[in-house]
C-alpha positions in Angstrom: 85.7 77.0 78.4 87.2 80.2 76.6 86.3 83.7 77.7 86.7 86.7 75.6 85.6 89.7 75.6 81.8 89.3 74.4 82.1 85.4 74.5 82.1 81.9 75.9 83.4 79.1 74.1 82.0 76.2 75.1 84.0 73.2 74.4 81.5 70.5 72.7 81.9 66.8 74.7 79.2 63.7 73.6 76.1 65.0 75.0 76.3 68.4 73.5 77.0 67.1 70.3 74.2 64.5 70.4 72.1 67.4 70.9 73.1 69.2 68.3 72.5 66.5 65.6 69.1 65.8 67.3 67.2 68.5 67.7 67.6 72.4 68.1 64.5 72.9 70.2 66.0 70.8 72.7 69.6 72.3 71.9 68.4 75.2 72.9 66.2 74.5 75.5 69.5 72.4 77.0 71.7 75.5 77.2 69.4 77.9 77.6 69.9 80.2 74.8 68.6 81.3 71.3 69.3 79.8 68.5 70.0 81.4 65.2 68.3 80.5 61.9 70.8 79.4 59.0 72.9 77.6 61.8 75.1 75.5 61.4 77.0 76.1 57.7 78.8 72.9 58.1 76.2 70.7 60.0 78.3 67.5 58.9 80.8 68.3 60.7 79.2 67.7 63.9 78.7 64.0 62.6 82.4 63.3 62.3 83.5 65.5 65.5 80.6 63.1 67.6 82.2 59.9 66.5 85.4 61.5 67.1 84.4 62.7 71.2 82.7 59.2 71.4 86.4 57.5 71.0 88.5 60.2 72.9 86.7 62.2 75.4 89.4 64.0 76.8 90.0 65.5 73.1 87.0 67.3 73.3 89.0 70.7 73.6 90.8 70.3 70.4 87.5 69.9 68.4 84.7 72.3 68.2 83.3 74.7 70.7 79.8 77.1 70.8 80.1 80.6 70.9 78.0 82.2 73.1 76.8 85.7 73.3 76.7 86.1 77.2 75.2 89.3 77.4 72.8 88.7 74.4 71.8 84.8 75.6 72.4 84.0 72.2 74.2 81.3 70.2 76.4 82.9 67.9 78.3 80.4 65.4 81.2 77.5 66.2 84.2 76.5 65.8 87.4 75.3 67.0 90.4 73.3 66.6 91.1 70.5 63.9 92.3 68.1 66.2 94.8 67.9 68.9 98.4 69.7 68.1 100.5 67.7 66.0 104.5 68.5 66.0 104.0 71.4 67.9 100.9 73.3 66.2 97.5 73.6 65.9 95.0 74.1 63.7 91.7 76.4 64.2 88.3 76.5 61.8 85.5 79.0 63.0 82.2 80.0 61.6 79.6 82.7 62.4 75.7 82.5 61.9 75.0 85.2 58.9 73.2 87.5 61.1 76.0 88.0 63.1 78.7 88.5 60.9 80.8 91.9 60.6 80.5 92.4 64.0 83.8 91.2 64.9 83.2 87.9 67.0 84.6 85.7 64.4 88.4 87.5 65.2 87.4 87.7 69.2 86.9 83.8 69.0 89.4 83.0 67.0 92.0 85.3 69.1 90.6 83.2 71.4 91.1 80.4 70.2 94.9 81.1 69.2 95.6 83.0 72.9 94.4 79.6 74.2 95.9 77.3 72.2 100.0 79.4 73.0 98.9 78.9 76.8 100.2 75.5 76.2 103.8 75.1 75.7 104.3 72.3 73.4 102.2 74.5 70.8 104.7 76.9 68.3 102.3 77.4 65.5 98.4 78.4 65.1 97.3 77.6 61.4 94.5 78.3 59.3 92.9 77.7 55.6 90.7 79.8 53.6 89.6 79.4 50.3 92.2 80.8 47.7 90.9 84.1 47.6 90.1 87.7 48.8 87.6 87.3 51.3 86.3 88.2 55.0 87.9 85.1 56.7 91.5 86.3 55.1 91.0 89.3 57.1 90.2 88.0 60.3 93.1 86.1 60.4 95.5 89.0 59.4 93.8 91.1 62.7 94.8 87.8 64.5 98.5 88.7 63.5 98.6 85.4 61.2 100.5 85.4 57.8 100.2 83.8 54.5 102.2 81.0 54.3 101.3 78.9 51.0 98.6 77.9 48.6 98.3 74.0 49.0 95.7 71.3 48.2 92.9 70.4 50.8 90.9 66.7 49.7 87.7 68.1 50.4 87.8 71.5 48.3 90.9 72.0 46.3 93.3 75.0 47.1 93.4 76.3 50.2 95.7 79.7 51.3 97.5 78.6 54.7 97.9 81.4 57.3 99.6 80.6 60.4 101.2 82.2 63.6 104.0 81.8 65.6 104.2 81.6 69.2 106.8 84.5 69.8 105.4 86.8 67.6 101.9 86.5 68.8 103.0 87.0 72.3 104.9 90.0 71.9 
């Protein structure tokens, strides 16, 4: 688990994926918590990161994690890592449930996220894609202290803009 501020980060192994692709009511029920409406945005994702667990169970911690509200009791979006690091960085993916965006949890997790993932030394670089244009996630990744790097071509949806981080200048 990650702490910040406001937030938990719950690592998702089997189980808590399995209940996640089953049934809210139980998800919820499970850890206790409430859980928004128009959650998840990318609900096949969970598909592909439950086969993934199911393989490699220790790799749970580079896939996707719950963020949790702890004062509020409340699920607030996901998110994570795209896999375990891979010549030296990482790369993180986050999303927030719409009634909780502009409040500033998608930067807390994903500083979160990035403070983790430098508490390992063979990591040197946190990345990130957005879509190729002006938007929210852009800017929650410049608060994180990441830089554009490059427009390149993602399979799934075309351009992507690449931000990343380095170690050293995070940590100062």
């Amino acid at each position: 688990m990650i702490k910040t501020k406001r937030l938990e980060l719950i690592p998702c192994d089997h189980t808590l994926v399995a209940a996640i692709l089953t049934d809210f009511e139980n998800l919820s029920a499970f850890l206790k918590l409430r859980i928004p409406d128009n959650w998840p945005f990318f609900p096949e994702a969970f598909q592909l990161i439950y086969d993934l667990v199911k393989i490699n169970p220790d790799e749970a911690v580079w896939w996707t994690y719950l963020f949790i509200n702890r004062d509020e009791n409340v699920l607030i979006g996901s998110g994570g890592y795209k896999g375990p690091p891979k010549n030296g960085a990482v790369e993180i993916g986050y999303e927030v449930a719409p009634e909780f965006r502009n409040t500033g949890y998608a930067t807390e997790a994903a500083m979160g996220f990035i403070r983790h993932a430098f508490s390992i030394p063979e990591i040197k670089f946190v990345k990130a894609s957005t879509l190729p244009m002006v938007n929210a996630s852009n800017r929650v990744l410049e608060k994180c202290g990441m830089k554009f790097v490059e427009t390149a071509v993602d399979e799934e949806v075309g351009d992507v803009w690449f931000y990343q981080v380095e170690r050293e200048t995070f940590l100062k």
